[in-house]
VOMAR-31513 format. One record per residue: residue in three letters; residue number from 1; y, x, z of N, C-alpha, C in turn. Coordinates in Angstrom, 1 decimal. Layout:
<nodes>
   r   k n.north n.east   n.up ca.north ca.east  ca.up c.north c.east   c.up
 Ala NUM       Y      X      Z        Y       X      Z       Y      X      Z
...
</nodes>
This chain:
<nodes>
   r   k n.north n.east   n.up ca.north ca.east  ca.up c.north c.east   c.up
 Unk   1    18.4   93.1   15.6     19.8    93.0   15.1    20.1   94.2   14.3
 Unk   2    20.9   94.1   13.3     21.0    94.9   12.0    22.5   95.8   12.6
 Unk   3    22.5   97.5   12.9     23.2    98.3   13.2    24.5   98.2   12.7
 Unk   4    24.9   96.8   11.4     26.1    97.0   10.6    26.2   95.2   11.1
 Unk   5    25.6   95.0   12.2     26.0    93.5   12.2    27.7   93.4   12.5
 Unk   6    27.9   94.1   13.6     29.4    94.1   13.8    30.2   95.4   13.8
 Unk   7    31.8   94.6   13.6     32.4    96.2   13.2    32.1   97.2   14.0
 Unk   8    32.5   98.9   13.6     32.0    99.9   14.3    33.1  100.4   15.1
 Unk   9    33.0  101.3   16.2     34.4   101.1   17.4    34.7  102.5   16.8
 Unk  10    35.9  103.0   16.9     36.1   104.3   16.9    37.0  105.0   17.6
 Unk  11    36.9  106.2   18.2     37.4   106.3   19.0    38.0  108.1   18.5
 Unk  12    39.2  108.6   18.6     39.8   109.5   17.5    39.0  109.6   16.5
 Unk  13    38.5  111.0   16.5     37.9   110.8   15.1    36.1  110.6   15.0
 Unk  14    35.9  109.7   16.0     34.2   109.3   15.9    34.5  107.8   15.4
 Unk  15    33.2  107.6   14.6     32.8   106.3   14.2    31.7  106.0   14.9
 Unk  16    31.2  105.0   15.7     30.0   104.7   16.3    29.1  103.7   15.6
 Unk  17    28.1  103.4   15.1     27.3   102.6   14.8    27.0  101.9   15.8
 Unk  18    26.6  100.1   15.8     26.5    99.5   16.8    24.9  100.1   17.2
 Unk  19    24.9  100.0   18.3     23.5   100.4   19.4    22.8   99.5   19.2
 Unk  20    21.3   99.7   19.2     20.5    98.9   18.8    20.2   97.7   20.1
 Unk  21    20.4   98.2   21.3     20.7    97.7   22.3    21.7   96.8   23.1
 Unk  22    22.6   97.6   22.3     23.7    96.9   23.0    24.4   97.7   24.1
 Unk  23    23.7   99.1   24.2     23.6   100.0   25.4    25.6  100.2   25.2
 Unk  24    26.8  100.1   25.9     27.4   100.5   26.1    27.9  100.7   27.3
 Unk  25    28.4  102.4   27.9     28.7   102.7   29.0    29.5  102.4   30.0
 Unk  26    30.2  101.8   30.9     31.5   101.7   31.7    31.4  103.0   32.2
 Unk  27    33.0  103.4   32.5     33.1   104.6   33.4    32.8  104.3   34.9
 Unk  28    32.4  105.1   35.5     31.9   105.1   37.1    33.5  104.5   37.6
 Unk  29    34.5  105.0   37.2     35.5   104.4   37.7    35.7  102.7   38.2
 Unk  30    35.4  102.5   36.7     35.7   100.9   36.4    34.8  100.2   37.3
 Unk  31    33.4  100.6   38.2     32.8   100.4   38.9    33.4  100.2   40.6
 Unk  32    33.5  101.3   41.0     34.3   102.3   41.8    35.7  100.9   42.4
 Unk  33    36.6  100.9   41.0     37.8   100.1   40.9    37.3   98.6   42.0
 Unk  34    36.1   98.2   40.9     35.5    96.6   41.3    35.2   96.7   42.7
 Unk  35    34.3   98.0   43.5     33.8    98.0   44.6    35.2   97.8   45.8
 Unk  36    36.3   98.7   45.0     37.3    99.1   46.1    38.1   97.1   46.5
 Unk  37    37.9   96.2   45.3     38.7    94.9   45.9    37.8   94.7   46.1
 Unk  38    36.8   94.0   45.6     35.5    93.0   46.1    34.5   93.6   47.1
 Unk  39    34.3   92.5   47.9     33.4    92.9   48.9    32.0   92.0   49.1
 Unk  40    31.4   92.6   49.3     30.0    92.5   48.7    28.9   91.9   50.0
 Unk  41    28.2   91.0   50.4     27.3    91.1   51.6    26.1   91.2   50.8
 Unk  42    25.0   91.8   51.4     23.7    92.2   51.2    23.7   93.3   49.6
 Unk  43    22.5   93.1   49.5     22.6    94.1   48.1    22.7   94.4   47.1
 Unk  44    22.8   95.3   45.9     23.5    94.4   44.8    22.2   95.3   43.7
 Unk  45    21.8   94.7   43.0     21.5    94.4   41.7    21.9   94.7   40.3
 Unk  46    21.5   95.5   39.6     22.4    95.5   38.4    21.3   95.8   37.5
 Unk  47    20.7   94.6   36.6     19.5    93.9   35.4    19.9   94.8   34.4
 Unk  48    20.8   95.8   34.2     21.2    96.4   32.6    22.0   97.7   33.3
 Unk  49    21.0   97.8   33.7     21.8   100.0   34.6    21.8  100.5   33.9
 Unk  50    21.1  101.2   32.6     21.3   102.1   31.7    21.5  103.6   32.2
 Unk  51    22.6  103.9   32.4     22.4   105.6   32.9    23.0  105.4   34.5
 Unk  52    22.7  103.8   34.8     23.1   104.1   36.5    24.1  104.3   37.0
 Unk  53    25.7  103.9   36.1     26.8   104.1   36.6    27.1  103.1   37.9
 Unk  54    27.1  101.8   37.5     27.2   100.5   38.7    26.3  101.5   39.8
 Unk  55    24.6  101.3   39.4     24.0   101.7   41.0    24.9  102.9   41.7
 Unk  56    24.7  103.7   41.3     25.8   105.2   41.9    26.8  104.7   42.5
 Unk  57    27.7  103.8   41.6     29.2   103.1   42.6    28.8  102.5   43.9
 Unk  58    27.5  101.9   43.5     27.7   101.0   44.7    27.2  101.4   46.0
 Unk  59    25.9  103.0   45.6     25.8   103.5   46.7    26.5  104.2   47.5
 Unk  60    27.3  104.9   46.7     28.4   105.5   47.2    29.4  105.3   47.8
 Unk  61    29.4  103.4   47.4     29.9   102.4   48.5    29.6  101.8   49.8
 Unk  62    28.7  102.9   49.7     27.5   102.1   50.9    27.0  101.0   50.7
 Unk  63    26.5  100.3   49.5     25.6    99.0   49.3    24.2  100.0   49.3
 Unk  64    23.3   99.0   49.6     22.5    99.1   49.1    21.8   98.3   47.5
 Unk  65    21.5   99.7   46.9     21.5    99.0   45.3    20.2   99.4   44.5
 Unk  66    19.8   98.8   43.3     18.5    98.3   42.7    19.1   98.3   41.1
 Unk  67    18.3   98.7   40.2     18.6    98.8   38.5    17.2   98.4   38.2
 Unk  68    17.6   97.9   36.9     16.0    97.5   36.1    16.9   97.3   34.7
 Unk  69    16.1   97.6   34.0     16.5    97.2   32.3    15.6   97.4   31.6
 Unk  70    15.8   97.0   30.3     15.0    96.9   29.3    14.3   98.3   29.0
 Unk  71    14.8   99.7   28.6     14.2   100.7   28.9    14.5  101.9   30.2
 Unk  72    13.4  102.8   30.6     13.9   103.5   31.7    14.7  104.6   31.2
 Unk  73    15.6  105.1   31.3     16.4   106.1   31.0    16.6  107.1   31.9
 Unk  74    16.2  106.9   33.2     16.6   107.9   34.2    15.7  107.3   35.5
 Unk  75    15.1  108.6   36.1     13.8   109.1   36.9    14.0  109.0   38.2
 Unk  76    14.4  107.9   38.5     15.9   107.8   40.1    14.8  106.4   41.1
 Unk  77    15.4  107.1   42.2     14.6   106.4   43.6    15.0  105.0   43.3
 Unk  78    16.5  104.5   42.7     16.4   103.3   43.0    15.9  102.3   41.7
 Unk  79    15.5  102.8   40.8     15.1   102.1   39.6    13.9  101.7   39.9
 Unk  80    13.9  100.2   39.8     12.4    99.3   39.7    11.5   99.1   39.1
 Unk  81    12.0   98.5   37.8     10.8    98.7   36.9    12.1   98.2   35.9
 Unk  82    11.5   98.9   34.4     11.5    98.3   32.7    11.3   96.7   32.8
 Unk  83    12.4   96.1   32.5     12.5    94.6   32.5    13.3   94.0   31.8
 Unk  84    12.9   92.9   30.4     14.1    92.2   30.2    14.4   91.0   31.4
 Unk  85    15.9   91.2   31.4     16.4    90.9   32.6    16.6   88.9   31.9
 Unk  86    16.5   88.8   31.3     16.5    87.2   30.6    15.5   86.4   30.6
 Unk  87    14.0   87.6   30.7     12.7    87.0   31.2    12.0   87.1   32.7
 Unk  88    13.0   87.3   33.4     12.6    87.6   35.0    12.4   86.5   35.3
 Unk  89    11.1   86.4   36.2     10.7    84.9   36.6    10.5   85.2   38.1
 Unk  90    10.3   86.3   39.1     10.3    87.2   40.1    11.5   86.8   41.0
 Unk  91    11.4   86.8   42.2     12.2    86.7   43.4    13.3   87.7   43.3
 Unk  92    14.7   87.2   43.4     15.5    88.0   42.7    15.4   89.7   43.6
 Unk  93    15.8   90.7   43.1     15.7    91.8   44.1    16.8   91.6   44.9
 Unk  94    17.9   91.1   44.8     19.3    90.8   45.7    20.2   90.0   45.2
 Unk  95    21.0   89.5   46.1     21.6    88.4   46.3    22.9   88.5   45.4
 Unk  96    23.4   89.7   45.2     24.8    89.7   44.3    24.0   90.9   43.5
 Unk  97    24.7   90.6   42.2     24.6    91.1   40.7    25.5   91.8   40.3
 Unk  98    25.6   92.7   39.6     26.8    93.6   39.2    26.2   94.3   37.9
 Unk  99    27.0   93.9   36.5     26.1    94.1   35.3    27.2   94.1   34.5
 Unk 100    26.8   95.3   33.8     28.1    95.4   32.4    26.6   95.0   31.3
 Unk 101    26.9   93.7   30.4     25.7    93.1   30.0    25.9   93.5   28.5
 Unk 102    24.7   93.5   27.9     24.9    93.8   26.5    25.3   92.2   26.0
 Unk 103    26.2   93.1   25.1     27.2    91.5   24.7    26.7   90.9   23.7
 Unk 104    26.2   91.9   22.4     25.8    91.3   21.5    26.4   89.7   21.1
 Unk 105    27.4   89.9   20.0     28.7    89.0   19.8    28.3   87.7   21.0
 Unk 106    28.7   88.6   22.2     29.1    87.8   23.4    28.1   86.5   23.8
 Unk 107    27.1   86.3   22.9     26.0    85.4   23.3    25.4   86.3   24.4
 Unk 108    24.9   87.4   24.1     24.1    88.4   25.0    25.3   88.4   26.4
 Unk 109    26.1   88.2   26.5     26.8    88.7   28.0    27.0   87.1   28.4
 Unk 110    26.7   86.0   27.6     26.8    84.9   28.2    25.4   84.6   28.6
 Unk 111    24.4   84.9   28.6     23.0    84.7   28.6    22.6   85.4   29.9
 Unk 112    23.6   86.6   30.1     23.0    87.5   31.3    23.9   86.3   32.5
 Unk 113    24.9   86.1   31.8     26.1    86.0   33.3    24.8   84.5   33.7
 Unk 114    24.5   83.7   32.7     23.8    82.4   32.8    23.0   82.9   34.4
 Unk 115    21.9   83.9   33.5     21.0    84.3   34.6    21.3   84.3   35.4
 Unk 116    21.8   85.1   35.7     22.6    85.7   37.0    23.2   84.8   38.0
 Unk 117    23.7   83.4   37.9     24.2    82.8   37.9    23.0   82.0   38.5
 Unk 118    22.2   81.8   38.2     21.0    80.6   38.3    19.7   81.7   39.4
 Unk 119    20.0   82.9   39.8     19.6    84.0   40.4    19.8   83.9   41.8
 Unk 120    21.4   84.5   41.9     22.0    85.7   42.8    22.3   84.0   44.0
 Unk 121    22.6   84.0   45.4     23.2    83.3   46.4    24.5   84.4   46.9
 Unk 122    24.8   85.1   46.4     26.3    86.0   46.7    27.1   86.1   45.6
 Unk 123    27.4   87.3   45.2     28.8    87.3   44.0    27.9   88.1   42.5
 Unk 124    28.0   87.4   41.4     27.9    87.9   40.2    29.4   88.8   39.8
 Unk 125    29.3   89.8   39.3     30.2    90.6   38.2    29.8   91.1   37.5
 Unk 126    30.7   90.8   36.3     30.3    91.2   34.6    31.6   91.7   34.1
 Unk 127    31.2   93.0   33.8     31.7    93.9   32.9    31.8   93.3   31.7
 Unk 128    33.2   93.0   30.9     32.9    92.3   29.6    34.2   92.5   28.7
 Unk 129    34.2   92.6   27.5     35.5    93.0   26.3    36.1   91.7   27.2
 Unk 130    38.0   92.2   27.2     38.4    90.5   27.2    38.6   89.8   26.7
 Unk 131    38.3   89.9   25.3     38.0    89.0   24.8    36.7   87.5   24.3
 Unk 132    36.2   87.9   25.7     35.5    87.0   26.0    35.6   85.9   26.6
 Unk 133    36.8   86.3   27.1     37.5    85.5   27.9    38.1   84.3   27.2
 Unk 134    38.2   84.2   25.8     39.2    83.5   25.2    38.4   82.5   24.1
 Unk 135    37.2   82.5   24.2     36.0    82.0   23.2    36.3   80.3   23.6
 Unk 136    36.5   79.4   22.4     36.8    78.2   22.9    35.2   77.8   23.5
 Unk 137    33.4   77.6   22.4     32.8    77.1   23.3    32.6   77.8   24.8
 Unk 138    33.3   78.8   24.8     33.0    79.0   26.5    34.2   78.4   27.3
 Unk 139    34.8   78.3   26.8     36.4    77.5   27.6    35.4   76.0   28.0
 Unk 140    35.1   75.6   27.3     34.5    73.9   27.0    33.0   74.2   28.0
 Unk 141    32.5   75.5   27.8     30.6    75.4   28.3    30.7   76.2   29.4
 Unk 142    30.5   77.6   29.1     30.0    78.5   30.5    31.6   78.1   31.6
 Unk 143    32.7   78.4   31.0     33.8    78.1   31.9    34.2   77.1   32.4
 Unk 144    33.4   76.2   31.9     34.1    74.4   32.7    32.7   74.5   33.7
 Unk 145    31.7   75.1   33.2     30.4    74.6   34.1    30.9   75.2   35.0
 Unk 146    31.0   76.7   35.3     30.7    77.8   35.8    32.4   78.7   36.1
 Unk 147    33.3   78.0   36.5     34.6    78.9   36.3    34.5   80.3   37.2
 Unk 148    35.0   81.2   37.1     34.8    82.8   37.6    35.9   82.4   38.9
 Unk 149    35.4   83.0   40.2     36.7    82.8   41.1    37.7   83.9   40.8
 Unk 150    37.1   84.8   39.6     38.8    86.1   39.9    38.1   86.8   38.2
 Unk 151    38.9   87.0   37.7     39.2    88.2   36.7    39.8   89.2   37.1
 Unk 152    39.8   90.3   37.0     40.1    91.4   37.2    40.1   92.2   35.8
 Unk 153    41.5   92.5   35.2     41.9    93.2   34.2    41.7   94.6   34.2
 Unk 154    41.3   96.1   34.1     41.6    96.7   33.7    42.4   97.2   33.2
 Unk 155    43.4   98.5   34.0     44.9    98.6   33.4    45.0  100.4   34.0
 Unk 156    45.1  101.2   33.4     44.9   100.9   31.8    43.5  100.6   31.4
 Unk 157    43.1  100.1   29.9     42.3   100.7   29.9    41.1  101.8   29.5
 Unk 158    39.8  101.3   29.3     39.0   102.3   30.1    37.9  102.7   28.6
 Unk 159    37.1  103.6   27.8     36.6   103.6   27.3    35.1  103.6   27.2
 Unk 160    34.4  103.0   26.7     33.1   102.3   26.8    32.1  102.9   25.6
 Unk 161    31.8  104.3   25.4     30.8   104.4   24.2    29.5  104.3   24.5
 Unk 162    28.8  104.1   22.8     27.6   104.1   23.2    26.6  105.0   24.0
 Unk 163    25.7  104.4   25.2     25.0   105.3   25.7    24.1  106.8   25.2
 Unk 164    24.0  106.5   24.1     23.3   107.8   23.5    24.1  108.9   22.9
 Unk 165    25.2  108.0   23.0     26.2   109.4   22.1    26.3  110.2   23.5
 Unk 166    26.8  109.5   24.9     27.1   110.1   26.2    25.8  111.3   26.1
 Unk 167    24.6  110.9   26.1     23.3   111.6   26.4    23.1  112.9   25.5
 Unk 168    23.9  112.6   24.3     23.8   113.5   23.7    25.2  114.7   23.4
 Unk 169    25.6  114.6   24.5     27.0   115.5   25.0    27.9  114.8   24.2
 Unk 170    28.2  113.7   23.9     29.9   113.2   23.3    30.7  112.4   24.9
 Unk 171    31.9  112.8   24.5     32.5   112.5   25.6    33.3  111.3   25.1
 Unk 172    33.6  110.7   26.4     34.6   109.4   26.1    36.0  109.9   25.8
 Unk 173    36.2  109.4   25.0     37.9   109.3   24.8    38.7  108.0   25.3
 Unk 174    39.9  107.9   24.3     40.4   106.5   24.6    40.4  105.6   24.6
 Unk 175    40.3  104.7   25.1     39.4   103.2   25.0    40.4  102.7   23.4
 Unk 176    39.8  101.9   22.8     39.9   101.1   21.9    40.2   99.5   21.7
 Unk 177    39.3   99.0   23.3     39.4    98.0   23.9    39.4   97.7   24.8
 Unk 178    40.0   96.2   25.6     40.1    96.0   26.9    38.9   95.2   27.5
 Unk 179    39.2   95.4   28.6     38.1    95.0   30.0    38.7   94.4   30.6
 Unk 180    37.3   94.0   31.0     37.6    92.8   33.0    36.5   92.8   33.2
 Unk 181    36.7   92.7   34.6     35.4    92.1   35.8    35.9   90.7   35.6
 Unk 182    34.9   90.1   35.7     34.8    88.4   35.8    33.6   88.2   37.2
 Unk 183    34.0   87.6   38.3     33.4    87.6   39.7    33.2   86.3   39.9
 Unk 184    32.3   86.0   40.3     31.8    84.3   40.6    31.2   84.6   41.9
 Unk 185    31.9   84.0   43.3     31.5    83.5   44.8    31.2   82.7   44.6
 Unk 186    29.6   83.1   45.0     28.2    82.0   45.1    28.9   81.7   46.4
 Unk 187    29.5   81.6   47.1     29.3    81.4   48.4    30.8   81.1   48.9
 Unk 188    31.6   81.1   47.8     33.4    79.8   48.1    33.2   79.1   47.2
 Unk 189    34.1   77.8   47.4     34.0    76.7   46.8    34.9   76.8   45.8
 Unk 190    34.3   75.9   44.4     34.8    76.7   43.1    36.2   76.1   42.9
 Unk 191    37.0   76.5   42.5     38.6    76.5   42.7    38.7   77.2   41.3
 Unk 192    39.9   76.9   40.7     40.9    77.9   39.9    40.4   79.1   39.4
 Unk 193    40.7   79.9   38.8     39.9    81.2   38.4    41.6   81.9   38.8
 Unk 194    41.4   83.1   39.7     42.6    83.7   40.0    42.5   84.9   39.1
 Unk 195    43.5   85.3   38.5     43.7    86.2   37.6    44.7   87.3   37.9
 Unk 196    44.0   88.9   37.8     44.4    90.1   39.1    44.3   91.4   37.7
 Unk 197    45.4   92.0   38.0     45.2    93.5   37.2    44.7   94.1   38.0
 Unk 198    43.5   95.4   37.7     43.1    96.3   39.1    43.7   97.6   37.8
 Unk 199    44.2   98.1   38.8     44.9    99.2   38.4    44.4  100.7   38.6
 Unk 200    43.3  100.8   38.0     42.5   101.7   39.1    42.4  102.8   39.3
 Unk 201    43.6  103.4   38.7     43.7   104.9   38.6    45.0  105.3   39.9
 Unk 202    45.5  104.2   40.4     45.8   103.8   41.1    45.6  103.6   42.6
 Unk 203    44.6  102.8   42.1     43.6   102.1   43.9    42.9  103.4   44.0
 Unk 204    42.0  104.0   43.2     41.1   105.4   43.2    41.7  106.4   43.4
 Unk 205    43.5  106.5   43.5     43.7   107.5   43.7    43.8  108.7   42.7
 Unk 206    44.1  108.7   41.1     43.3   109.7   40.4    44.5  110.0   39.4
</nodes>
């Protein structure tokens, strides 16, 4: 995919090139936020850890948690192995998923949640622009098939740069764009999609 495929985010006075990857970071917060409403049974999973924000949340939540992605980035007890997470054919490592997915104009974060979905026997969440939320073939495909039992907004929100600018000492600024968790209970019967602000500067305390 060509680095000028889609526009570039900027955030004061940085311009970011899109990531060849798709690598972009959530804050430990926005993780943190999701752990404090949702509750989780067995362990959780996250196919696109990148610098290991989700796993960290979740241990620190007391889950027990598991990362794998496409490259290794960090030298950590709980990383599994280098894996595209779209070609896993392997007994899932755990039952709920928790993945901020590379979006790549939102085919790529519909492709993981797919996975994930056809994977996990617990709860999937995906970290995603919300504007994803508003895509008509997904209103008609992934969301008629597949409705999310809860959205969770982000408020305020939260800023997402690329992982290598982080690695390379740039710091986040002000988000540019919005977020949600989108949560799908493998395990209640599919109803309505309930729609929730997490306010998490708030719930966290901060």
């Amino acid at each position: 995919m060509s680095e000028t495929a889609e526009p570039l985010h900027e955030v004061k006075a940085h311009a970011w090139k899109r990531d060849a990857l798709d690598w972009y970071v959530e804050p430990s917060e926005a993780s943190d936020a999701l752990f404090a409403v949702e509750r989780f049974i067995g362990a959780i999973w996250d196919p696109a850890c990148g610098n290991g924000n989700i796993v960290e949340s979740a241990l620190k939540w007391n889950y027990q948690a598991f990362g794998t992605d496409v490259r290794m980035r960090l030298n950590v007890h709980w990383f599994v192995t280098e894996a595209d997470f779209l070609d896993w054919w392997k007994v899932p490592l755990a039952p709920n998923v928790v993945v901020n997915p590379p979006f790549f104009r939102a085919k790529g974060a519909e492709a993981f949640i797919r996975k994930a979905l056809a994977l996990a026997t617990g709860k999937v969440a995906a970290f995603v622009d919300i504007r994803f939320l508003a895509g008509a073939d997904r209103a008609d495909g992934l969301f008629a098939e597949h409705p999310p039992s809860r959205a969770w907004i982000l408020a305020p929100r939260v800023s997402c740069p690329p992982g290598d600018y982080l690695l390379a000492g740039g710091k986040a600024g002000n988000g540019s764009s919005d977020w949600c968790w989108l949560v799908w209970d493998r395990t209640a019967p599919p109803g309505p999609t309930v729609l929730n602000w997490l306010r998490w500067k708030a719930l966290l305390k901060i």
